[in-house]
Backbone as numpy.savetxt, mean C-alpha at the origin, in Angstrom:
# Nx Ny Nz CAx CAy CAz Cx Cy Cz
-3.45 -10.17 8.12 -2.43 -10.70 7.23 -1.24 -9.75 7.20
-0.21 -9.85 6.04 0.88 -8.56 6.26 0.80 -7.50 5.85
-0.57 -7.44 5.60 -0.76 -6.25 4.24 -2.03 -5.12 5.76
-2.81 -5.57 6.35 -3.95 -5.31 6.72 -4.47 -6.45 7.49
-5.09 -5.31 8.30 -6.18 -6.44 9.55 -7.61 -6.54 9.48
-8.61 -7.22 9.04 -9.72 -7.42 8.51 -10.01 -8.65 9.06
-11.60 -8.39 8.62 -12.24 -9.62 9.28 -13.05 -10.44 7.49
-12.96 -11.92 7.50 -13.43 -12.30 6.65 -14.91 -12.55 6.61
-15.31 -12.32 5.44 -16.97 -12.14 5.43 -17.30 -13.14 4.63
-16.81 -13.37 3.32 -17.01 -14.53 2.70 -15.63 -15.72 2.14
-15.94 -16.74 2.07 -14.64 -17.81 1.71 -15.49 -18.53 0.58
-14.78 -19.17 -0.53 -15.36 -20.11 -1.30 -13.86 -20.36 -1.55
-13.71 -21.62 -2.56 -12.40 -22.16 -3.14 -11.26 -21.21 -3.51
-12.14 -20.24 -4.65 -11.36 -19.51 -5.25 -11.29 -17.91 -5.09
-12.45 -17.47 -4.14 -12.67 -16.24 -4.01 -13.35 -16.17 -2.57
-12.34 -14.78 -2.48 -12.51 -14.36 -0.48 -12.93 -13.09 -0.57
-14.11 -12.74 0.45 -14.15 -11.23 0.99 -14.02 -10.92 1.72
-13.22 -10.08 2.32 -12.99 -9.35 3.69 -13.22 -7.96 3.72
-13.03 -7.40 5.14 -13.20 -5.93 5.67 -12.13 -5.54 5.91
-11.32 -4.93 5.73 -9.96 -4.41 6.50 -9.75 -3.08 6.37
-8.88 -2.94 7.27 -8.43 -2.00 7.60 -6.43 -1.73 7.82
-6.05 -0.66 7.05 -4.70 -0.64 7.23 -4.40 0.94 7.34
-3.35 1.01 7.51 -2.85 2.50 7.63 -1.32 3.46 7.12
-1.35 4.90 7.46 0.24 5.09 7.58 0.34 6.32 8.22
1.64 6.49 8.47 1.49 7.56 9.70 1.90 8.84 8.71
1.57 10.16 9.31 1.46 11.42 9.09 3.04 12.06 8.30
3.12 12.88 7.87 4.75 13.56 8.06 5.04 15.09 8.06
5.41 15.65 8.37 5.25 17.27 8.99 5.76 17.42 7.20
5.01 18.89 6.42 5.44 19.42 5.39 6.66 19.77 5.60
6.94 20.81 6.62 8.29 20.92 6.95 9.78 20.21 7.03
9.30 19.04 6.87 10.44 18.25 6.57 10.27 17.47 4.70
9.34 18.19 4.06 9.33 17.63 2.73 9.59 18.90 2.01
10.90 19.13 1.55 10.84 20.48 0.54 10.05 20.76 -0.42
9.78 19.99 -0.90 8.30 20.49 -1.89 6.79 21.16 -1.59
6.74 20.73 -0.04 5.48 20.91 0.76 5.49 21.63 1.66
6.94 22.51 1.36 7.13 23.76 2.78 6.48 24.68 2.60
5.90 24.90 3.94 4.63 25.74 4.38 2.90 25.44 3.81
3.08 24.42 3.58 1.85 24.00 3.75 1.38 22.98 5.03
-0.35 22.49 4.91 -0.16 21.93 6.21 0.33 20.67 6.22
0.35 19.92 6.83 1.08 18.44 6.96 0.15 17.63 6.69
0.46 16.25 6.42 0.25 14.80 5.87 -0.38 14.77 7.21
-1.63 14.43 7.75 -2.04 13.36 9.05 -1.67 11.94 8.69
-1.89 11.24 9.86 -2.11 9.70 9.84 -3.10 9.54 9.05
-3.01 8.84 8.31 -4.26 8.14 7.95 -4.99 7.10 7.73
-6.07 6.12 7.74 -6.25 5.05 8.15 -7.56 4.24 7.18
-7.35 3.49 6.42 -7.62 3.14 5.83 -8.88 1.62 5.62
-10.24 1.59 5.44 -11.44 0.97 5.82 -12.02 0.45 4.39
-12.50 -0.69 4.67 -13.29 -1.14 3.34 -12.83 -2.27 2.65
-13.64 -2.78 1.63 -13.99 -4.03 1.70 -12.47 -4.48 0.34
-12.34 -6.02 -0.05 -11.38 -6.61 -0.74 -11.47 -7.77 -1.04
-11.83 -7.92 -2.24 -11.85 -8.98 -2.81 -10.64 -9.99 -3.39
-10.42 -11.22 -3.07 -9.01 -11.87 -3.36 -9.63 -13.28 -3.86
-8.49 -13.30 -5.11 -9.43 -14.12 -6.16 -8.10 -15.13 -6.49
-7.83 -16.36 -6.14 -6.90 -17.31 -6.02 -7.28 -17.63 -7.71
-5.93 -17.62 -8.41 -5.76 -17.64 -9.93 -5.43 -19.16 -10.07
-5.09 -19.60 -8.84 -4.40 -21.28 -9.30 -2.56 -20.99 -9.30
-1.55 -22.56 -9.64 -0.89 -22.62 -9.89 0.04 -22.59 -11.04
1.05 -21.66 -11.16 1.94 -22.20 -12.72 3.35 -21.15 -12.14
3.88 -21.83 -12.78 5.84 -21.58 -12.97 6.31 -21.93 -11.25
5.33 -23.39 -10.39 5.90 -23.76 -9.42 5.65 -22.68 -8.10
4.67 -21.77 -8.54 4.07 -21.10 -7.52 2.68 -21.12 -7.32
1.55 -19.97 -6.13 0.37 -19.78 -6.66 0.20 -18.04 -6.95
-0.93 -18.29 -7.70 -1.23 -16.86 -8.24 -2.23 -16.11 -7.41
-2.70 -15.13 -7.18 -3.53 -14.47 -7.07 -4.14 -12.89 -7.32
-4.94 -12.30 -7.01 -5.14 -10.97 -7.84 -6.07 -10.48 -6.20
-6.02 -9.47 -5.74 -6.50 -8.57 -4.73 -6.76 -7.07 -5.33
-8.18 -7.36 -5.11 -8.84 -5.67 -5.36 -9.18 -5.20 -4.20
-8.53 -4.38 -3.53 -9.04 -3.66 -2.36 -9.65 -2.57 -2.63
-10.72 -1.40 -2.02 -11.17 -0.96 -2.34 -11.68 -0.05 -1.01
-11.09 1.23 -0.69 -11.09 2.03 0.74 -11.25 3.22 1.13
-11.94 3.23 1.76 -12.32 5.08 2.21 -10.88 4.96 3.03
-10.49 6.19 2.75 -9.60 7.02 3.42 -9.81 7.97 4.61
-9.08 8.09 6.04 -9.47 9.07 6.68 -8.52 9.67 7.61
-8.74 10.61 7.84 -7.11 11.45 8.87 -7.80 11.77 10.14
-6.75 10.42 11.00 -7.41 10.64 12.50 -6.64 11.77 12.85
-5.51 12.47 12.62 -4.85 13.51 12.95 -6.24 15.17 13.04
-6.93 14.60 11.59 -8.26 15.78 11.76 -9.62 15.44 12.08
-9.35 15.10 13.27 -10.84 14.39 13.75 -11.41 13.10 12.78
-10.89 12.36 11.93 -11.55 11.16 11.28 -12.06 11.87 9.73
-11.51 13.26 9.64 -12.07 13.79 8.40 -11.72 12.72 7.13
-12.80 12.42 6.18 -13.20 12.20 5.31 -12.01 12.72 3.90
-10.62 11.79 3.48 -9.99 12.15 2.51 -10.23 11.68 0.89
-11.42 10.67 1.33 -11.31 10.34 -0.44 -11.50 8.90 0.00
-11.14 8.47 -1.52 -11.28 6.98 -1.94 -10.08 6.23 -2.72
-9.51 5.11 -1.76 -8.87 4.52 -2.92 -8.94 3.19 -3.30
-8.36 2.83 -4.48 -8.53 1.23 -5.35 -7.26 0.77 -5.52
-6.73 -0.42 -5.13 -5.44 -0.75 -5.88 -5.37 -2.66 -5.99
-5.52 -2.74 -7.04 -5.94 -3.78 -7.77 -4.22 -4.35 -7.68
-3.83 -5.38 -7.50 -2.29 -6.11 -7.55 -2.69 -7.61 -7.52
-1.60 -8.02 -8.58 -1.58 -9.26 -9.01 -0.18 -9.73 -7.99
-0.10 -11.16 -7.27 0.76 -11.60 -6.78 1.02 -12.90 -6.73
2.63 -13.08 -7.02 2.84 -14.60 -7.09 3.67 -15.43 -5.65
3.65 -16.52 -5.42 4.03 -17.00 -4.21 4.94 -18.00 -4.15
6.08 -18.36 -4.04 6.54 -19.64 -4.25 7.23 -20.10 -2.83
7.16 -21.11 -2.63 7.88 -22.26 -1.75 8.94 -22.55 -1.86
10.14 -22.82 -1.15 11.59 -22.74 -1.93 12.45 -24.00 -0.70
13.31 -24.93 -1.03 13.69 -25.91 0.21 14.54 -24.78 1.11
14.95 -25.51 2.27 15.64 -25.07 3.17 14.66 -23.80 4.16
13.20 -24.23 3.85 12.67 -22.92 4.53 12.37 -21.34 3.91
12.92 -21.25 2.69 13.08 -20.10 1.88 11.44 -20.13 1.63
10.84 -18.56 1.30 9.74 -18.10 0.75 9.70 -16.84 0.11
9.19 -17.90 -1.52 9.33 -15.64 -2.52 7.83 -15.79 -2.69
8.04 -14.04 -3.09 6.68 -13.30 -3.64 7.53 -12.20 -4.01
6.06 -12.16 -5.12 6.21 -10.68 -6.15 4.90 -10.12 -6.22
4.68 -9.13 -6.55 3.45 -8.57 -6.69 3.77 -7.31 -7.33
2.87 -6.67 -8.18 3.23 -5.69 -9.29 1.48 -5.16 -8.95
1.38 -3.78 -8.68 -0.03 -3.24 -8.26 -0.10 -2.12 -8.95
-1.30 -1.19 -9.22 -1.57 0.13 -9.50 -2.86 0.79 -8.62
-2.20 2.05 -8.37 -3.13 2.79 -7.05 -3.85 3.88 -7.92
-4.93 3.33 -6.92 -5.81 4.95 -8.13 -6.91 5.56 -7.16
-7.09 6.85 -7.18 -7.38 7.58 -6.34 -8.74 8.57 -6.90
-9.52 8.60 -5.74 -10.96 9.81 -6.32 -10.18 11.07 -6.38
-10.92 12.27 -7.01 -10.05 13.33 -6.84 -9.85 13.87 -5.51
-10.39 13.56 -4.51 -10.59 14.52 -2.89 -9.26 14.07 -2.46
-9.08 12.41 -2.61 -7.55 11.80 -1.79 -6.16 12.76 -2.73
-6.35 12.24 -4.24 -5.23 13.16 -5.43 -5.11 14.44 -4.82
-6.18 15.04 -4.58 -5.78 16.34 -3.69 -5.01 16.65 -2.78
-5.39 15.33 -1.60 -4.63 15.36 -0.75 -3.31 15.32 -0.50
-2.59 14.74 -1.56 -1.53 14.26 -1.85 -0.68 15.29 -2.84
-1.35 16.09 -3.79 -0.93 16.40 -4.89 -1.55 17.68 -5.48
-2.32 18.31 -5.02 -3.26 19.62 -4.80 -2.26 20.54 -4.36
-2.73 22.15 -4.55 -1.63 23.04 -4.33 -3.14 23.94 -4.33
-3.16 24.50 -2.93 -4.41 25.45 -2.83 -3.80 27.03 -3.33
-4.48 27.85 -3.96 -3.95 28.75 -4.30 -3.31 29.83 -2.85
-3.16 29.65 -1.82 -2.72 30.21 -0.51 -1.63 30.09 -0.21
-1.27 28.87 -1.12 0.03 27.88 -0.89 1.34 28.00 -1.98
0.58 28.65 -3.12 1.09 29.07 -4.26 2.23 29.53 -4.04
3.70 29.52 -4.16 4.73 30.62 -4.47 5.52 30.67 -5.27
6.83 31.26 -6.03 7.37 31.66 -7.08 7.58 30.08 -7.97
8.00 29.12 -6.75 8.38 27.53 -7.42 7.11 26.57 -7.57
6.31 27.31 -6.65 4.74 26.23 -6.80 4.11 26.72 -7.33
3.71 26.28 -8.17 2.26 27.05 -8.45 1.00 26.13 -8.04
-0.30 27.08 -7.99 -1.66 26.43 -7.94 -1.60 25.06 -8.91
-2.34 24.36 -7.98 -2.85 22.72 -8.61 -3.33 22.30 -7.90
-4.78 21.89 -9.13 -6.03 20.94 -8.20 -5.79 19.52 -8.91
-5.67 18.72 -8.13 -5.09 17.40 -8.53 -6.56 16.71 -9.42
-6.11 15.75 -9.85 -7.42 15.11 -10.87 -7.25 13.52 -10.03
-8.84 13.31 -10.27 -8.99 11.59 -10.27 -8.28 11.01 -11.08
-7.80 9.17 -10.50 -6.99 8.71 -12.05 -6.11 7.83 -11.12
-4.72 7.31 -12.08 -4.08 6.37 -11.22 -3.14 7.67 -11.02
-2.83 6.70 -9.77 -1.65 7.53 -8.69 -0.47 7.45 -9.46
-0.39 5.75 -9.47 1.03 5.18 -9.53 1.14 3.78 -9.65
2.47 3.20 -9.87 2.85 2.08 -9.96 3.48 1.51 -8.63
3.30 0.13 -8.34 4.29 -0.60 -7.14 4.71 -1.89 -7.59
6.02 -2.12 -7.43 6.68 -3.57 -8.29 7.82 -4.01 -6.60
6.92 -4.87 -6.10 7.48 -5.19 -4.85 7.84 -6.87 -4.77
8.94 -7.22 -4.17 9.57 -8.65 -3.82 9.65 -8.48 -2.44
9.34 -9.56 -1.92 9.62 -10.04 -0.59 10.34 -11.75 -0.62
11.48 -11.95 0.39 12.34 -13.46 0.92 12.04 -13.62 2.05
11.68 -14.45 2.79 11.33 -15.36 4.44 11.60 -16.08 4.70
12.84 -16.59 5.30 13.51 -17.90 5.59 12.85 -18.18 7.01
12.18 -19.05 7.84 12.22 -19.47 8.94 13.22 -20.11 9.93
14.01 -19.58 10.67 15.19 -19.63 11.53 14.90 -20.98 12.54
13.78 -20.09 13.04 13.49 -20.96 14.59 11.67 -21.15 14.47
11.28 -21.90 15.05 9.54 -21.66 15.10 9.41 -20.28 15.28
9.79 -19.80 16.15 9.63 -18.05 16.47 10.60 -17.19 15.89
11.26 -17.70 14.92 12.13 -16.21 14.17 12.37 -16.59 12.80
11.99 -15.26 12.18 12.25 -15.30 11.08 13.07 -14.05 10.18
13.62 -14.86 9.07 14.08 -13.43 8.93 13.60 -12.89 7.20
13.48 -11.74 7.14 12.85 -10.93 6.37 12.76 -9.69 5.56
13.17 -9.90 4.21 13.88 -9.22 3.12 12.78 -8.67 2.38
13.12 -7.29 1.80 11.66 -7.00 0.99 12.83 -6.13 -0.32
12.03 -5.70 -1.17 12.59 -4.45 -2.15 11.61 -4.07 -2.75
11.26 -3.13 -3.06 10.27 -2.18 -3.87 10.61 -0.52 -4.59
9.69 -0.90 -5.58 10.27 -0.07 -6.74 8.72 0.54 -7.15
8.20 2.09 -6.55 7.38 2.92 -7.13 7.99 3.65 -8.12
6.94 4.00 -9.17 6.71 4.93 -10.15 5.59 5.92 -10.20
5.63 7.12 -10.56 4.33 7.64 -11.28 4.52 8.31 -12.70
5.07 7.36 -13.42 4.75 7.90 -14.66 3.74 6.99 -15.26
3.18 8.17 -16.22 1.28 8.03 -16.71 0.65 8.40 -15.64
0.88 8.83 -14.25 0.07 9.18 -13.16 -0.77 10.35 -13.90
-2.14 10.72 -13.09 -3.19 11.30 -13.53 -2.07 12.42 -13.25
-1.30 12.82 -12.17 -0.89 14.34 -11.72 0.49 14.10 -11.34
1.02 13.59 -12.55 2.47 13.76 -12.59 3.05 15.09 -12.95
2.48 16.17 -13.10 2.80 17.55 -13.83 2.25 18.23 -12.05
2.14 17.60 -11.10 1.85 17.97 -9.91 3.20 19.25 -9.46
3.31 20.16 -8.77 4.33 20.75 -8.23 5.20 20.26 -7.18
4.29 19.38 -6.69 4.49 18.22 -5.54 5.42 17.03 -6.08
5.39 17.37 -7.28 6.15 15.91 -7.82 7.71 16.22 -8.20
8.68 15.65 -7.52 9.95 15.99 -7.92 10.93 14.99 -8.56
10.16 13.63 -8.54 10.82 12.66 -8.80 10.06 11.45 -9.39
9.94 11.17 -10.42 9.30 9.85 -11.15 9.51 8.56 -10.46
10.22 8.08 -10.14 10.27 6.90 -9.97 11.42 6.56 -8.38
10.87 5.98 -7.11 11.84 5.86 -6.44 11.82 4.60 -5.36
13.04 4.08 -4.52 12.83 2.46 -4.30 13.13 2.45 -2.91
13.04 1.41 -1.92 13.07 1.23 -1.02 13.94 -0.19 -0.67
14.48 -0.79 0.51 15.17 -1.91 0.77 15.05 -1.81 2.24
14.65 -3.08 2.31 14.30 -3.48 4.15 15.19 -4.90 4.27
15.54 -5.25 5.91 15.79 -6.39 6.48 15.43 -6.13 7.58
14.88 -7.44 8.36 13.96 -7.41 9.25 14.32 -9.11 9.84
14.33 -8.61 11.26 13.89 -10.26 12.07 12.77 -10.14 12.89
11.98 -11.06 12.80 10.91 -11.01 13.24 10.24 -11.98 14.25
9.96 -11.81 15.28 9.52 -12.91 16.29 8.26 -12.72 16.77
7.75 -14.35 16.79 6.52 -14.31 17.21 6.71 -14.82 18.44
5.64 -13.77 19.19 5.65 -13.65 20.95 4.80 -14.86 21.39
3.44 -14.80 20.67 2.79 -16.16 21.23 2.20 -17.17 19.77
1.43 -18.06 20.08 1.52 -18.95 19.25 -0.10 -19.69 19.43
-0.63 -20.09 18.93 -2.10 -20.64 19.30 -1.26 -22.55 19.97
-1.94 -23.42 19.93 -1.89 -24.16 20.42 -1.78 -25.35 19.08
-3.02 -25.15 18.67 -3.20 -25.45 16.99 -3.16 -24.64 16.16
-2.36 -24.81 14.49 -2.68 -23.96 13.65 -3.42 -23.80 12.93
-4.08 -22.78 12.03 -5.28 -23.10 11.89 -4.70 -23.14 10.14
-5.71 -24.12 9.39 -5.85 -24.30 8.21 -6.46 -23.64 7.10
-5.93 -23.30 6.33 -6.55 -22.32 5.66 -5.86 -22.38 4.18
């Protein structure tokens, strides 16, 4: 799907289980001032199961709610073992003429303490006059309040608008040293083409 690639295990009307798997790539500390001279972010890649629970229709859209639920791991360090995460998001869908398609979705990420570490930990080695030591705590990470637009152009092109707006305030380790900024947003446009096509589509 756009989120993750998984295989489905169970279907009923209103409730789906799948396996998936998603990811994100690494980023050298050295290019994050807060994280200079420590070691770097690996890739990391993300496994485990998700439950998606179709809420029905109202305000001319449909609803739904996705609990994913994922071991974490950094192929950058041999597949080492980073933790666990949960992020439960509610999302709405609407249909619009002329080809137009919205969604919203509003989520919260929450993390075992091994991943919070990963992210937000300060080993005492790492310590200096502006950092100090911090062992990150289990708890929520953070907030995500994301929109996506999809107009269909051509059978094979489309084009594709997003905006999103993280937070971590109330985060378990917002008092992190790592943390320099509460709240910050993103803006994409995108065209997108599909290379091949099945023959039939499938229903679902």
């Amino acid at each position: 799907d756009r989120n993750s690639l998984g295989v489905r295990a169970y279907k009923s009307r209103d409730v789906e289980l799948d396996i998936g798997v998603s990811g994100a790539f690494g980023s050298s500390a050295d290019d994050i001032e807060a994280r200079r001279g420590m070691p770097d972010l690996g890739t990391l890649v993300e496994f485990g199961p998700r439950v998606t629970w179709k809420l029905g229709e109202a305000a001319g859209g449909r609803w739904r709610a996705e609990l994913p639920l994922r071991g974490v791991f950094d192929v950058s360090d041999g597949g080492a073992n980073r933790g666990l995460s949960f992020e439960p998001e509610l999302q709405f869908e609407r249909a619009a003429g002329g080809g137009w398609r919205y969604s919203t979705s509003v989520s919260a990420i929450f993390a075992n303490r091994r991943l919070a570490d990963t992210f937000y930990g300060v080993a005492p080695q790492y310590a200096t006059g502006t950092r100090r030591a911090y062992t990150a705590e289990s708890g929520l990470v953070g907030w995500r309040l994301s929109a996506t637009v999809t107009r269909a152009l051509t059978p094979d092109w489309r084009l594709f608008g997003y905006a999103r707006l993280q937070s971590v305030a109330g985060a378990a380790n917002r008092d992190s040293p790592l943390v320099r900024k509460t709240t910050g947003g993103s803006l994409g446009v995108a065209l997108v083409y599909t290379w091949k096509q099945s023959e039939r589509r499938a229903v679902d």
